[in-house]
LOPABA-773584 format. One record per residue (C-alpha): residue number from 1; residue in one letter; x, y, z. Coordinates in Angstrom, 1 decimal. Layout:
REM LOPABA-773584
R   k r     c1     c2     c3
R NUM A      X      Y      Z
...
//
This chain:
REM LOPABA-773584
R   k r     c1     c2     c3
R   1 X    0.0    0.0    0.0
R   2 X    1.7    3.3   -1.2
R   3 X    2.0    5.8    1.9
R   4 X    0.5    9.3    1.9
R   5 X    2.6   11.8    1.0
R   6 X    3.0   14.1    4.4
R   7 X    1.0   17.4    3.6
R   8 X    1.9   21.0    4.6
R   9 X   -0.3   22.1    7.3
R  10 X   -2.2   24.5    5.6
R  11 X   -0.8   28.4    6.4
R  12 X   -3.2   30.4    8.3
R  13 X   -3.4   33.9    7.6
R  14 X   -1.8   36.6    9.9
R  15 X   -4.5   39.3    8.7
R  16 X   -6.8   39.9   11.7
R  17 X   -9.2   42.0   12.5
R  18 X   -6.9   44.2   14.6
R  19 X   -5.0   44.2   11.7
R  20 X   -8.3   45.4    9.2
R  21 X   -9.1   48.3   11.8
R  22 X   -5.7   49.6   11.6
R  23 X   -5.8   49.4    7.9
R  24 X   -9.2   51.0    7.1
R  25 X   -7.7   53.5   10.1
R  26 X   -5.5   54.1    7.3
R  27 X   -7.7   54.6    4.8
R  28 X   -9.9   56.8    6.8
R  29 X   -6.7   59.5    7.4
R  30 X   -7.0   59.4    3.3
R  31 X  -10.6   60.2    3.4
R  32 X   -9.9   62.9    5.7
R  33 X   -7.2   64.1    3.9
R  34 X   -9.4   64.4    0.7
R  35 X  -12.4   66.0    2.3
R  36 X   -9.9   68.7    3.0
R  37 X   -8.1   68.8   -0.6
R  38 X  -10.9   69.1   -2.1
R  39 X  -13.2   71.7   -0.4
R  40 X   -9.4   73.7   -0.5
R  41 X   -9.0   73.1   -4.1
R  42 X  -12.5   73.7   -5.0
R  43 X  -12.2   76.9   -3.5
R  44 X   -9.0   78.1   -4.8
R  45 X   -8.8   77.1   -8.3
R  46 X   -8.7   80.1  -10.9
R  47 X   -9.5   80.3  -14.1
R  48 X  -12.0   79.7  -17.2
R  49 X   -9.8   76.3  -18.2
R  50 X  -10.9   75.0  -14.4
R  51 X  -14.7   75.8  -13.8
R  52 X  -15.8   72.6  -14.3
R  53 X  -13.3   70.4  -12.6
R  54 X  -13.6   73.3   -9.3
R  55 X  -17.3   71.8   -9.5
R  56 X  -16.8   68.8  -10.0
R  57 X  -14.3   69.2   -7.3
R  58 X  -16.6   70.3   -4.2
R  59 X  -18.8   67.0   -5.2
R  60 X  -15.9   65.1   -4.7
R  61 X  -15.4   66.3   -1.2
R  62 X  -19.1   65.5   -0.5
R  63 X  -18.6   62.1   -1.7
R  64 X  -15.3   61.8    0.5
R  65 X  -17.3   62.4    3.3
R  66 X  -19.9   59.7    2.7
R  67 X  -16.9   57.4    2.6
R  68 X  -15.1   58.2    5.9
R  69 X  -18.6   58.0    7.1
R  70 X  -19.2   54.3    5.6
R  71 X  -15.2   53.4    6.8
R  72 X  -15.6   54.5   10.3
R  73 X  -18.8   52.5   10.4
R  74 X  -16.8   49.5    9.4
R  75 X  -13.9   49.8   11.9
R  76 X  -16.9   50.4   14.9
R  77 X  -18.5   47.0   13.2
R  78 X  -15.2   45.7   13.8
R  79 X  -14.5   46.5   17.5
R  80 X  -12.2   49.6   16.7
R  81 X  -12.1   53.0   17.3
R  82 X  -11.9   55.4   14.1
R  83 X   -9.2   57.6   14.1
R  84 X   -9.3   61.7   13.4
R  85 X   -6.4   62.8   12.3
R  86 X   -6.1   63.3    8.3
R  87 X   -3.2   62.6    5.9
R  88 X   -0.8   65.8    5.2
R  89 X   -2.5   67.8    3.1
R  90 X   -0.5   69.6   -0.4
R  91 X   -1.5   73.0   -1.5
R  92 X   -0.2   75.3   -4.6
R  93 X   -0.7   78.4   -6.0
R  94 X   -0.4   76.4   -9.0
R  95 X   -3.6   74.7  -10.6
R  96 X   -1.8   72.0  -12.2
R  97 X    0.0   70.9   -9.2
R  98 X   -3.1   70.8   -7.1
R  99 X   -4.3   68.5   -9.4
R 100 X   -1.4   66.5   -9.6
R 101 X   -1.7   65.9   -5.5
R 102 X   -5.2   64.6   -5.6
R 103 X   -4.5   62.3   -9.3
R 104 X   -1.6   60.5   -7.1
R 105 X   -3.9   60.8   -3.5
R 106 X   -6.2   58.8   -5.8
R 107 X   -4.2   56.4   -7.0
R 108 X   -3.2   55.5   -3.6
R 109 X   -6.5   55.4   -1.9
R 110 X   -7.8   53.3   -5.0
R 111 X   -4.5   50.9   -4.9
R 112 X   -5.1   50.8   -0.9
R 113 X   -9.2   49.8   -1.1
R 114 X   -8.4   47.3   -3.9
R 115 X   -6.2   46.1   -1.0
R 116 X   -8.4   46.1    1.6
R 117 X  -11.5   44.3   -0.5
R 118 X   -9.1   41.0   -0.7
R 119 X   -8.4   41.5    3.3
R 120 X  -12.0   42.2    4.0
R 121 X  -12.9   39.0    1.8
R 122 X  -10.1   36.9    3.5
R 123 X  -11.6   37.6    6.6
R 124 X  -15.0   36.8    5.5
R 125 X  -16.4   39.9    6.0
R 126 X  -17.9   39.9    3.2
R 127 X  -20.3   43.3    3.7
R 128 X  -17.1   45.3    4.0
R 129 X  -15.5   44.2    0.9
R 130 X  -19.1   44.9   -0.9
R 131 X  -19.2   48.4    0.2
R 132 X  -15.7   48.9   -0.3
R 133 X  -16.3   48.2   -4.0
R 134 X  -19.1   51.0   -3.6
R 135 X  -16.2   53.4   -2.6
R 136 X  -13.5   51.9   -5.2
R 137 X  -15.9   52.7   -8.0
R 138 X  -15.9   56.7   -7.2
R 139 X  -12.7   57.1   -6.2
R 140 X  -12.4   55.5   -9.7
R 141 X  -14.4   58.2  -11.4
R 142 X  -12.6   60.8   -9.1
R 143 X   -9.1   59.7  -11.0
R 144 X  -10.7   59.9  -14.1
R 145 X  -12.2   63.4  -13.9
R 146 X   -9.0   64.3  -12.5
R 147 X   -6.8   62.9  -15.4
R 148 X   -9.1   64.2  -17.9
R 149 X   -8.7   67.5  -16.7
R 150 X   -4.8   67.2  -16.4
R 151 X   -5.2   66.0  -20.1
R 152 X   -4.0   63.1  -19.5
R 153 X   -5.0   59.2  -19.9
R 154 X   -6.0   57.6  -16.3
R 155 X   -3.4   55.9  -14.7
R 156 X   -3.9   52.3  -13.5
R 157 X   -3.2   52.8   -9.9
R 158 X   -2.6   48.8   -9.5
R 159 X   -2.4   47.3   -6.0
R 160 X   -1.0   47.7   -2.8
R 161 X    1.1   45.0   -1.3
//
């Protein structure tokens, strides 16, 4: 009779809950930091070529706010405690820059949730990584609108490790 071959124990996942609060903890700074961009930026940007993307712009930082709302929610669901203190904020007295700061903000938030769906779904928490791919598809339209009006193509932000 041919013996079994000795199998690996299987590899349980360090992610944790803990782990998930701190993360979306994380995320939530981002949030904050965007609410603050873009009421800032909506404010301050000057010019004709920028009307629409100033609008477009204040929406944004209404739409920021319903996500810190929904992340905060998430980490209380979890046991956790949301945190209050925002990313660093950029400023310029140059449009262009401004716009720069919140294109790569974006890409970083949207590399960060892609992130955190596969955590939330490794950890069966399966609600999370739904609204989470709520959030991931305006912060998507936020990069576009804000590569469109940088004239360029949108960037694929990828993944976060």
């Amino acid at each position: 009779m041919p013996t079994a071959e000795a199998k690996p124990e299987s590899t349980t996942s360090t992610l944790t809950r803990e782990k998930l609060i701190a993360a979306l903890n994380e995320d939530l700074a981002r949030e904050y930091q965007a609410i603050i961009a873009y009421v800032n930026y909506s404010q301050v940007l000057k010019g004709a070529a920028y009307m629409n993307i100033a609008d477009e712009l204040a929406v944004h930082a209404k739409e920021e706010l319903d996500h810190a709302l929904k992340i905060s929610n998430h980490i209380d669901y979890l046991g956790g405690m949301p945190g209050v203190t925002p990313k660093p904020v950029k400023t310029s007295e140059k449009a262009e820059e401004m716009l720069q700061f919140d294109l790569d903000n974006e890409k970083e938030t949207i590399r960060q949730y892609r992130r955190r769906v596969k955590q939330a779904d490794e950890l069966n928490e399966f609600s999370i990584s739904e609204s989470l791919r709520g959030i991931l598809v305006e912060e998507q339209d936020h990069l576009i609108a804000l590569a469109t009006a940088l004239g360029i193509d949108a960037p694929n932000p990828g993944i976060a490790d």
